[in-house]
C-alpha positions as CSV (number, residue, x, y, z in Angstrom):
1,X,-179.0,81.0,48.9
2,X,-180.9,82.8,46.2
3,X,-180.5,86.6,45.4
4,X,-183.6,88.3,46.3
5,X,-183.6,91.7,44.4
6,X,-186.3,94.1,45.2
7,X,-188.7,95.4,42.7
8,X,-187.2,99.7,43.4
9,X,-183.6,98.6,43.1
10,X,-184.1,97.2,39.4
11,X,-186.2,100.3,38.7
12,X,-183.5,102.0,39.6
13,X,-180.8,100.4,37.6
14,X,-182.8,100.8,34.3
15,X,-183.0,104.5,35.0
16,X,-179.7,104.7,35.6
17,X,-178.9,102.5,32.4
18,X,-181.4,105.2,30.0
19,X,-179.9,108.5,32.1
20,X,-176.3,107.2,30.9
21,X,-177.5,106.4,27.5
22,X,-179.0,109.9,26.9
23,X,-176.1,111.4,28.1
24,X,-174.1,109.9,25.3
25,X,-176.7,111.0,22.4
26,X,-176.8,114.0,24.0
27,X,-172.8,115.1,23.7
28,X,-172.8,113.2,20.1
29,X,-175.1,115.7,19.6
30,X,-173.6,119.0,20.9
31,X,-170.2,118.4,19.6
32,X,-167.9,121.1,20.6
33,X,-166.5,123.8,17.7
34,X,-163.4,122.1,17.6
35,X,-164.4,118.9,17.6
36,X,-166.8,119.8,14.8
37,X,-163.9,121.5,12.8
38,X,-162.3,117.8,13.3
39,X,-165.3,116.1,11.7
40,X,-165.4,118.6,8.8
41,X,-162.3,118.1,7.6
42,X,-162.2,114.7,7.5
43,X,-165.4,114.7,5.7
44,X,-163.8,117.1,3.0
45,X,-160.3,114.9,3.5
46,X,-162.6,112.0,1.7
47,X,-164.4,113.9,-0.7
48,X,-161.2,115.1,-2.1
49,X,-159.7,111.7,-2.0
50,X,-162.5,110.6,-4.1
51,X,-162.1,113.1,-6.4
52,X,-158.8,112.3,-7.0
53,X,-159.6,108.9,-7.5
54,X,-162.0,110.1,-10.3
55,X,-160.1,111.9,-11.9
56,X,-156.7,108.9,-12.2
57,X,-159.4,106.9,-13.0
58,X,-160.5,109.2,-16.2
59,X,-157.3,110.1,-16.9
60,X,-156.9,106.0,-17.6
61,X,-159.7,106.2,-19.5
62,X,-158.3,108.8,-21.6
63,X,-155.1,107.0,-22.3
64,X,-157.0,103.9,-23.2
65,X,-158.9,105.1,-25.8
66,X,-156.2,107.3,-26.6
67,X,-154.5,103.8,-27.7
68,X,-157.6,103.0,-30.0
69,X,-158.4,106.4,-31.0
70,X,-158.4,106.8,-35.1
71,X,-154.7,109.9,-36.1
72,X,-155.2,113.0,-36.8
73,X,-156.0,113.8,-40.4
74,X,-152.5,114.8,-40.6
75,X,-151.1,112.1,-39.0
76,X,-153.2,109.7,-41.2
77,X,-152.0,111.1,-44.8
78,X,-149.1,110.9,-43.6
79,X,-148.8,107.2,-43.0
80,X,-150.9,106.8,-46.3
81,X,-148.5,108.4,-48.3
82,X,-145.6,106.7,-46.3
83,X,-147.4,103.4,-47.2
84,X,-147.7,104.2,-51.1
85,X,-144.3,105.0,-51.1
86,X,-144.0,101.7,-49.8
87,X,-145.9,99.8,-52.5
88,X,-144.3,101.7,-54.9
89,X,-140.7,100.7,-53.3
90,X,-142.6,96.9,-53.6
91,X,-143.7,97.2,-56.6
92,X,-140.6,98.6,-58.3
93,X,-138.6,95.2,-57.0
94,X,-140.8,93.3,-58.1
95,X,-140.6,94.5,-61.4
96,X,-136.9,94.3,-61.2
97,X,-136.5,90.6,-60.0
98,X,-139.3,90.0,-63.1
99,X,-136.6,91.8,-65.6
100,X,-133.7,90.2,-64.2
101,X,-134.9,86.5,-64.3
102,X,-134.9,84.5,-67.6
103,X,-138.1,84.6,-69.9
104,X,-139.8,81.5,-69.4
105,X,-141.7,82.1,-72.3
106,X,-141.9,79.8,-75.5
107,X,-139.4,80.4,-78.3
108,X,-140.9,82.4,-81.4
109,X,-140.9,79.9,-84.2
110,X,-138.7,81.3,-87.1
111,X,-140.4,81.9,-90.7
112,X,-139.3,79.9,-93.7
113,X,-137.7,83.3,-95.3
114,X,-135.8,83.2,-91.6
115,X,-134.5,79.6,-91.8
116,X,-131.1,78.8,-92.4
117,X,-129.2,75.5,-93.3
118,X,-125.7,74.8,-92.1
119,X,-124.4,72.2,-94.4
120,X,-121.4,70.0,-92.6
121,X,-121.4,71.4,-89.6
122,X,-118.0,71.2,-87.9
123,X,-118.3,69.8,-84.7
124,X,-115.1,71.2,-83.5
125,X,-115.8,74.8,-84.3
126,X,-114.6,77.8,-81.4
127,X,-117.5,80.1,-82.7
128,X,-119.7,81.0,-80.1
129,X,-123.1,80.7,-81.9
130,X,-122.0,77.2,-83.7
131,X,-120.4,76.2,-80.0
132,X,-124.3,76.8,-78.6
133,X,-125.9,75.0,-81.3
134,X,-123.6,72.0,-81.2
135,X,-125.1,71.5,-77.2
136,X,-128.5,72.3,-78.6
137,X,-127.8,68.8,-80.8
138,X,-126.2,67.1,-78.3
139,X,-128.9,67.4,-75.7
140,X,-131.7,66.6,-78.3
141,X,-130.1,63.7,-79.7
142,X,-129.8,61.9,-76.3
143,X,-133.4,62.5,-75.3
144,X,-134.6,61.3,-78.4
145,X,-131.9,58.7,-79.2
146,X,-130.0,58.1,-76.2
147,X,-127.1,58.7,-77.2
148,X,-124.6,61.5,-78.7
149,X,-124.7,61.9,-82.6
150,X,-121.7,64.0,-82.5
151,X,-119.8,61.0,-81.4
152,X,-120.5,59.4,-84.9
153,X,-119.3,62.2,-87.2
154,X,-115.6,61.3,-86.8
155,X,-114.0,60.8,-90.3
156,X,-113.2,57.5,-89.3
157,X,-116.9,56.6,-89.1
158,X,-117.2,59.1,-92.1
159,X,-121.1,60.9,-91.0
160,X,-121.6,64.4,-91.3
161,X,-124.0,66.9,-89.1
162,X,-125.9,69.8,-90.7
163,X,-128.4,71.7,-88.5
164,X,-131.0,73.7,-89.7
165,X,-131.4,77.4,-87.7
166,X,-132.4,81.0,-88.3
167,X,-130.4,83.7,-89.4
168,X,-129.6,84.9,-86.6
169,X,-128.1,81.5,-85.3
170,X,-129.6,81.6,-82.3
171,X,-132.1,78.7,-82.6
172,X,-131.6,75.0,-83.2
173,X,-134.5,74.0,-85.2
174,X,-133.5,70.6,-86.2
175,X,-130.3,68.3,-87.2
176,X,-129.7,65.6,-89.7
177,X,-126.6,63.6,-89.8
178,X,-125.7,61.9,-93.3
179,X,-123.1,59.8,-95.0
180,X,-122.4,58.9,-98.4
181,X,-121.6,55.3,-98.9
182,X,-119.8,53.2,-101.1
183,X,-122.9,52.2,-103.2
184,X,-123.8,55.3,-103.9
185,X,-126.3,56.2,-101.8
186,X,-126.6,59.5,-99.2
187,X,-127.9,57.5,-96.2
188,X,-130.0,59.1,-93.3
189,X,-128.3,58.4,-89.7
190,X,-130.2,60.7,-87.4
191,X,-133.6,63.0,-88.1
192,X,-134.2,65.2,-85.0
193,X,-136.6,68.1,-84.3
194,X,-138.0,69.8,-81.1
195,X,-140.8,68.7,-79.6
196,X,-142.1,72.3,-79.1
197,X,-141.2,72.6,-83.1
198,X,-143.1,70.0,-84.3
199,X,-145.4,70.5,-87.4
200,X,-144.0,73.9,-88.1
201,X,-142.9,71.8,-91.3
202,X,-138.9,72.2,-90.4
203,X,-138.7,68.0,-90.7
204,X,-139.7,68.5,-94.4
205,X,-137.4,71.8,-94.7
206,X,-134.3,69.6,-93.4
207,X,-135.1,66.5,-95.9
208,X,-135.9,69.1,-99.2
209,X,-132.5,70.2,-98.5
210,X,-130.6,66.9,-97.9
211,X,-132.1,65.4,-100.8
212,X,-131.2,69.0,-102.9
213,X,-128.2,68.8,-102.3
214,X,-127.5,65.3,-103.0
215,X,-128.2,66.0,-106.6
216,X,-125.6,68.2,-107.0
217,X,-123.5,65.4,-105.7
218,X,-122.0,63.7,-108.4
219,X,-122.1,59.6,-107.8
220,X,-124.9,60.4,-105.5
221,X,-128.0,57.8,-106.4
222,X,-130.1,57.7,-104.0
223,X,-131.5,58.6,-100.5
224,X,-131.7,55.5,-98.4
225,X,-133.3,55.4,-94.9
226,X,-134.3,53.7,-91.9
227,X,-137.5,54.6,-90.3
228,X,-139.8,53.9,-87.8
229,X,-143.4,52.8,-88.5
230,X,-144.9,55.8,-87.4
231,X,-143.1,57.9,-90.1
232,X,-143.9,56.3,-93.0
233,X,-146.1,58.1,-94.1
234,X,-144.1,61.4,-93.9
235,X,-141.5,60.1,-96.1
236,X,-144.1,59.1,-98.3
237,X,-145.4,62.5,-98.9
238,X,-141.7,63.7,-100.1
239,X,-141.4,61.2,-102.3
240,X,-140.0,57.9,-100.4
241,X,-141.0,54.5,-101.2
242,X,-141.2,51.8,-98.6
243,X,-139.8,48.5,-98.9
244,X,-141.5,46.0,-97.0
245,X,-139.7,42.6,-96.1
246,X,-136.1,44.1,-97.0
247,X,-133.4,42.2,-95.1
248,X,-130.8,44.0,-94.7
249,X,-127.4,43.3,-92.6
250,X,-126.2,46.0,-89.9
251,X,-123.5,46.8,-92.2
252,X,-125.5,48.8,-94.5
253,X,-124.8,52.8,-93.4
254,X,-128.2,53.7,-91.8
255,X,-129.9,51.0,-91.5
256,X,-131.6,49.8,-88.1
257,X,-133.0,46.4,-87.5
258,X,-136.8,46.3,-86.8
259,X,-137.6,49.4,-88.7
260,X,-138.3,50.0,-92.1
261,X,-136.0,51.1,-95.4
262,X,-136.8,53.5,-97.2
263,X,-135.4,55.3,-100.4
264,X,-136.0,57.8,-102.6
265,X,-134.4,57.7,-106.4
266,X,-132.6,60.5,-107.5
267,X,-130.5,59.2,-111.1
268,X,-130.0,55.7,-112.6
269,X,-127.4,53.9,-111.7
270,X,-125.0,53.5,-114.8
271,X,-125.0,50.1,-115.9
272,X,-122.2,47.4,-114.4
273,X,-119.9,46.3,-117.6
């Protein structure tokens, strides 16, 4: 059956509803001393949690930009000076490795007035400076000819090495290897000179004194040579003439096949009776 509920009975129940409601504003309202004590300190229980709070939170502020913050003047001359000192401490090895390694700079040529000629050079010498010089002659001569010139002045093959230097002996400037032969004639073997030494005029120095001394040389003719086209014309200039067409067998002291003889007349022959 339905529920019939009268019109006064539902008035009722809402009054009842709004009294109770009332009630409850009412004693939120008119809280006791105690209970208001309560409330108050956990009002000022937050505040000073918050406040705390702040003041971590600053206090990591502080030590971040304490991490990013420019020294004290102090501090900063400080590590200035400490990285001068540093520098210095750089610079100083730096100049010490530079002293300590080799000078990779090019060897001062020597003057005429500082050249010296070392006639007959013996290739088995003990002295230091000659000992250097020998492996100055031995390296140039097998860049440029391929092969060791020292191995030809033996007296069985009868050639002799003089090297031209500077006083001090310290320098190989050039080396000539000669042999007198059986006609008569002081033949050229090998002509070397350093590239870095080329046209300082010690080529011309070497032959004035080869050719000088072979007139003091009694039986001593002539100054015979082979050379390469491209020389000509410098052996020209101290007085060698060319021959063109020569034929000449290996067996004549200084000659090479393929290049060109060359001589340079010194005395007449005596006549053959």
């Amino acid at each position: 059956m339905p529920v019939v509920v009268n019109a006064p009975q539902v008035q009722a129940r809402k009054g009842a509803k709004k009294n109770k409601n009332n009630s409850s504003n009412k004693a939120a309202a008119t809280l006791s001393p105690s209970q208001a004590a309560i409330s108050s300190e956990a009002l000022s229980y937050e505040l000073l949690q918050e406040k705390c709070l702040g003041e971590e939170k600053q206090d990591d502020d502080s030590i971040d930009s304490g991490s990013t913050a420019e020294p004290s003047t102090e501090a900063s001359t400080q590590s200035e000076c400490d990285e001068d000192v540093k520098e210095e401490d750089v610079k100083d090895d730096v100049k010490e490795d530079v002293e300590e390694e080799p000078s990779t700079n090019k060897v001062e040529l020597p003057g005429k007035k500082d050249l010296e000629f070392l006639k007959v050079v013996n290739i088995g010498s003990q002295d230091p400076k000659t000992k250097v010089l020998l492996k100055a002659v031995t390296a140039l001569s097998d860049l440029i000819f391929h092969e060791d010139c020292l191995e030809d002045c033996t007296k069985k093959k009868g050639w002799k090495l003089s090297i031209l230097t500077n006083k001090e002996q310290s320098i190989m400037c050039g080396f000539i290897t000669t042999k007198v032969t059986a006609t008569g004639s002081l033949a050229v073997g090998k002509l070397a000179v350093p590239g870095e030494f080329r046209g300082a005029g010690y080529g011309r120095k070497i032959m004035e004194e080869i050719v000088k001394d072979a007139k003091r040389q009694k039986g001593v003719y002539d100054v015979s040579l082979s050379s390469l086209p491209g020389a000509i014309s410098f052996y020209q200039r101290i007085g060698f003439k060319a021959h063109w067409g020569l034929k000449l067998t290996k067996d004549n002291d200084g000659y090479v096949e393929g290049q060109v003889y060359m001589e340079k007349l010194l005395a007449r022959r005596p006549r053959k009776q």
